[in-house]
C-alpha positions in Angstrom: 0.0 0.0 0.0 2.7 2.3 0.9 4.6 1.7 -2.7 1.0 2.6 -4.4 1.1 5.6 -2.7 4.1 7.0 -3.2 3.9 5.7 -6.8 1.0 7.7 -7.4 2.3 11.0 -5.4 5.3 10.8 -8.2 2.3 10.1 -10.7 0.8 13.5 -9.7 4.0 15.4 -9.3 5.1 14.4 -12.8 1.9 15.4 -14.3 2.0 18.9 -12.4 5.5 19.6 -13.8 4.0 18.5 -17.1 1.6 20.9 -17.3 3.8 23.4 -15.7 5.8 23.0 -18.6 2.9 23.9 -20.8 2.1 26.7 -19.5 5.6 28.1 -20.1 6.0 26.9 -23.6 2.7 29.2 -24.1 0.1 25.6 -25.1 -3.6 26.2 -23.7 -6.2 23.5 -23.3 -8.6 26.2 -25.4 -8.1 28.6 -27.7 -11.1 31.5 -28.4 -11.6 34.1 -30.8 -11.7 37.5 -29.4 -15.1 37.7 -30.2 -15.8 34.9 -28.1 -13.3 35.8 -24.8 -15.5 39.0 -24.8 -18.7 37.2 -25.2 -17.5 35.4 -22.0 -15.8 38.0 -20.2 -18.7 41.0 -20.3 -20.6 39.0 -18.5 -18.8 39.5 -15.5 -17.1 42.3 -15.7 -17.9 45.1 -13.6 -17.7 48.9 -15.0 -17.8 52.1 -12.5 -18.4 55.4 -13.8 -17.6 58.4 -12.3 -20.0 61.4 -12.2 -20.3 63.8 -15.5 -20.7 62.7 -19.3 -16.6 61.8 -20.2 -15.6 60.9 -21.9 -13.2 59.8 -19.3 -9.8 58.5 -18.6 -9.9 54.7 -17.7 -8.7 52.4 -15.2 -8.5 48.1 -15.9 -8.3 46.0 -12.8 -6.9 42.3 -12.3 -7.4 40.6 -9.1 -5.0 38.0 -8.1 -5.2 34.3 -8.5 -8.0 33.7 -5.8 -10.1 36.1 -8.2 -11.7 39.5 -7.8 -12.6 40.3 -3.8 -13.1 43.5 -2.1 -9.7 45.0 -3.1 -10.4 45.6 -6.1 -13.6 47.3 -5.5 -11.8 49.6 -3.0 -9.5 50.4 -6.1 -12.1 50.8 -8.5 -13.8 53.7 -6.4 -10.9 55.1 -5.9 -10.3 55.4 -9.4 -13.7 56.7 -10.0 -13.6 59.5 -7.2 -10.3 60.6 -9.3 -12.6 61.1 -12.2 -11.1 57.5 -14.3 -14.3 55.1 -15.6 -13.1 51.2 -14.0 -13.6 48.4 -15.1 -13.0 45.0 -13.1 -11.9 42.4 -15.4 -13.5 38.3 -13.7 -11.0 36.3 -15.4 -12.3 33.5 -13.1 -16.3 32.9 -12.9 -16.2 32.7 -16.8 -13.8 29.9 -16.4 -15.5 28.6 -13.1 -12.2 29.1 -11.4 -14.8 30.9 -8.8 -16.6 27.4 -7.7 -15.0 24.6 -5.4 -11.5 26.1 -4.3 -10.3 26.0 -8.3 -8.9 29.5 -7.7 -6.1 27.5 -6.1 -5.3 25.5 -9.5 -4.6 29.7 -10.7 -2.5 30.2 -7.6 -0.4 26.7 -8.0 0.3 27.9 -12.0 -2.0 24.9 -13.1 -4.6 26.9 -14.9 -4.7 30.1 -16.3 -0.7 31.7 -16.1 -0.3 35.0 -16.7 0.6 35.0 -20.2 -2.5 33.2 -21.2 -5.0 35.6 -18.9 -3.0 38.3 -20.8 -5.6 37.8 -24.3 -8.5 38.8 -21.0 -6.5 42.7 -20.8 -5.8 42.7 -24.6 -9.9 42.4 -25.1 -10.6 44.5 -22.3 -8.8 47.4 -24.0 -10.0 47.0 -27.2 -13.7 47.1 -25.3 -12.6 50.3 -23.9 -11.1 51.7 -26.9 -14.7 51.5 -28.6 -16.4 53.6 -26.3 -17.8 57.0 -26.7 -17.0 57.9 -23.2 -13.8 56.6 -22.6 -10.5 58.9 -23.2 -7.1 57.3 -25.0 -5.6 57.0 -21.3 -5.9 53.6 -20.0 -3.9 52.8 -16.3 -3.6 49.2 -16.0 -3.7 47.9 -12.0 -3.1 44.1 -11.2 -2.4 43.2 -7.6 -0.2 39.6 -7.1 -1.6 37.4 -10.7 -3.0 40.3 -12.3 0.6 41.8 -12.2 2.0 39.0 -13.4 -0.8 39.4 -16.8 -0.2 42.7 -16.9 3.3 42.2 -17.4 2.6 39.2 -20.1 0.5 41.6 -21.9 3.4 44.2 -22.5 5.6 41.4 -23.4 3.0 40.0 -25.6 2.2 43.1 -27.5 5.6 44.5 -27.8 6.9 41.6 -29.7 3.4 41.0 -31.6 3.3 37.6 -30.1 -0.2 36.8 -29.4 -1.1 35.8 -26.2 -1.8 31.5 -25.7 -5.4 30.7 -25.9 -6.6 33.9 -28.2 -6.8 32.9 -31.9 -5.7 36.2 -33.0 -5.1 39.6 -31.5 -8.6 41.9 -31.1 -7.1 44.8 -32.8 -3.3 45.4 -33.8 -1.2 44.7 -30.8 0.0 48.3 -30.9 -2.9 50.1 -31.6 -3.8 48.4 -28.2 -0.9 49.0 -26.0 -0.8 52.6 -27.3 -3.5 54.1 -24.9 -1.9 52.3 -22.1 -0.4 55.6 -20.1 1.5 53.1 -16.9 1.0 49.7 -15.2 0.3 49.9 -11.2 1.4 46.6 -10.0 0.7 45.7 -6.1 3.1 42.8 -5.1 3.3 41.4 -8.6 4.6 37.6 -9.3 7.6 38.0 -11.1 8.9 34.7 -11.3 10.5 31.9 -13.4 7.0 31.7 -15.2 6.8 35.1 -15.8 8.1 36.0 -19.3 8.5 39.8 -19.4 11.8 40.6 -19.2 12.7 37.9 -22.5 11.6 41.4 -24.7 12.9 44.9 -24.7 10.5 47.4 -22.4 8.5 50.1 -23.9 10.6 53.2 -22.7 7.3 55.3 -22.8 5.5 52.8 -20.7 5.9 53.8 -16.8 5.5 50.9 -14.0 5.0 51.1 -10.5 5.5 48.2 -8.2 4.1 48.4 -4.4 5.8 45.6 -2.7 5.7 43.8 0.1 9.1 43.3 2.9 7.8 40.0 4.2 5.6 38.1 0.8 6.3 35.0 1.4 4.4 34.2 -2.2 5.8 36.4 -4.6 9.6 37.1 -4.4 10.1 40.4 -3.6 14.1 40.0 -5.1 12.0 38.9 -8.7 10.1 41.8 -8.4 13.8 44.1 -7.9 15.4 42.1 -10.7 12.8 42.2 -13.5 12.9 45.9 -12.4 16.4 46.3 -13.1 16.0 44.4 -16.7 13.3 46.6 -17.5 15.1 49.9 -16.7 18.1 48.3 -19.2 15.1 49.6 -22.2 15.3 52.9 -21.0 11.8 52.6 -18.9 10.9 54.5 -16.1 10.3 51.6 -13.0 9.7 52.5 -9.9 9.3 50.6 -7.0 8.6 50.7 -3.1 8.7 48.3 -0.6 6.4 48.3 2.3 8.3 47.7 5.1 6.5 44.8 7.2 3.4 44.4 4.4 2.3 40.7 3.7 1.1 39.8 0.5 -2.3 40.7 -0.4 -2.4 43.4 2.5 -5.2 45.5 0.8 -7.5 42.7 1.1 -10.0 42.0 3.5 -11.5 38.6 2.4 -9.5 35.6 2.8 -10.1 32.2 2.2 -10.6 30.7 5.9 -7.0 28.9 6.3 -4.6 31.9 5.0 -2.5 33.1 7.7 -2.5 36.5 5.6 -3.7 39.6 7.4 -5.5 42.7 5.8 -3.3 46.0 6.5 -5.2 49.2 6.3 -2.2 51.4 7.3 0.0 49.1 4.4 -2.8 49.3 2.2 -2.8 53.7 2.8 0.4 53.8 1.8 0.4 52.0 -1.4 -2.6 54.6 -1.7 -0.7 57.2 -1.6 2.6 56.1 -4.2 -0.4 55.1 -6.1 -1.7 59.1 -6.2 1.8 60.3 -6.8 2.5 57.6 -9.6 -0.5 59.2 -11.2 0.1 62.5 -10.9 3.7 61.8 -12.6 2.0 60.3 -15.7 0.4 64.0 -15.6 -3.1 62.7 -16.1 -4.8 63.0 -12.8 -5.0 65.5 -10.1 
């Protein structure tokens, strides 16, 4: 009994490093057309307005791997009160990576890396781009995964590559990262699996990465290394480390065994480099 057993732990470890190795080499299980990721994707989203007629500068949101929870409404609004429309992207209910703990599949890098969620932003911008009321000035903000896709996305679009699991791009991968003004990244994964720093950086695009001292789930010395390589392009990367932060300090639901703690001090002072990051891309007050 104990020899079935352990033969069938190696059984499961070799098929997680299998698939693993999918995911890097850029194979999904599924491939859609545009057409069809938005069919499945606008269905969930969620879009905040602010007050007046716009058109407006806009805001896109990725949650992290667990999907969206109350942090990224709190960002939302706060994009809203600064006068930017929001839109939540639910990479995960469309999937049902919502129902029976399959969120931790996303969090393992079994299902849905970051390079293949990246076709969810490229269609999310081309939504945005088609409405009346929305400005050519798109901020992109993806807390732990969603950093990681936002990443995958620049990557993607820089080198025309298009992402795993779209069929083809929405628009041309340019005229889609052109409205994109900077990347707000709270405690981003920036690890082996994360293939941004294999292309050049837009020198024009501006990041900011919040980050936490003690994540014990995305490296913080990544995070200050794919920093480096991106400032090697000429781009402007800034990043601040919040001394004592966990990871995933600006949310307030957890599932019932993380030992992660929400941090309403932590999470006002990512506010607040947030604010000045936007005031430097000279768009917002």
């Amino acid at each position: 009994m104990i020899w079935w057993i352990a033969g069938g732990l190696v059984v499961i470890a070799l098929l997680f490093g299998l698939n693993t190795l999918r995911h890097a080499a850029g194979v999904a299980t599924i491939d859609d057309t545009p057409e069809r990721r938005e069919e499945r994707l606008s269905a969930h989203w969620r879009i905040l307005r602010p007050e007046g007629s716009g058109p407006f500068p806009a805001a896109i949101l990725l949650s992290g791997c667990d999907g969206v929870h109350d942090n990224m409404g709190y960002w939302a609004e706060q994009f809203a009160k600064s006068g930017r429309l929001a839109m939540i992207v639910d990479s995960h209910t469309p999937r049902g990576l919502d129902q029976h703990e399959s969120w931790r599949l996303v969090c393992a890098g079994q299902a849905l890396p970051g390079a293949e969620r990246a076709g969810d932003l490229a269609v999310a911008l081309q939504v945005l781009g088609a409405m009346d009321d929305v400005s050519d000035d798109v901020v992109v903000l993806g807390a732990s995964h969603g950093g990681w896709t936002a990443t995958e996305f620049v990557a993607h679009a820089t080198s025309g590559t298009v992402p795993p699991g779209l069929t083809a791009w929405p628009a041309p991968p340019d005229t889609l990262l052109a409205p994109v003004r900077g990347l707000l990244l709270l405690y981003p994964y920036c690890g082996i699996l994360n293939g941004a720093d294999n292309v050049d950086w837009p020198s024009d695009l501006p990041v900011l990465m919040v980050l936490a001292e003690n994540d014990r789930i995305a490296d913080v010395d990544d995070c200050l290394a794919m920093a480096e390589v991106f400032r090697t392009s000429g781009a402007a990367i800034e990043t601040e480390v919040l001394a004592g932060a966990e990871h995933g300090f600006d949310q307030r639901e957890k599932s019932p065994l993380s030992s992660l703690t929400f941090d309403a001090a932590q999470r006002n002072k990512a506010e607040g480099f947030a604010r000045a990051f936007m005031r430097g891309l000279g768009s917002d007050d």
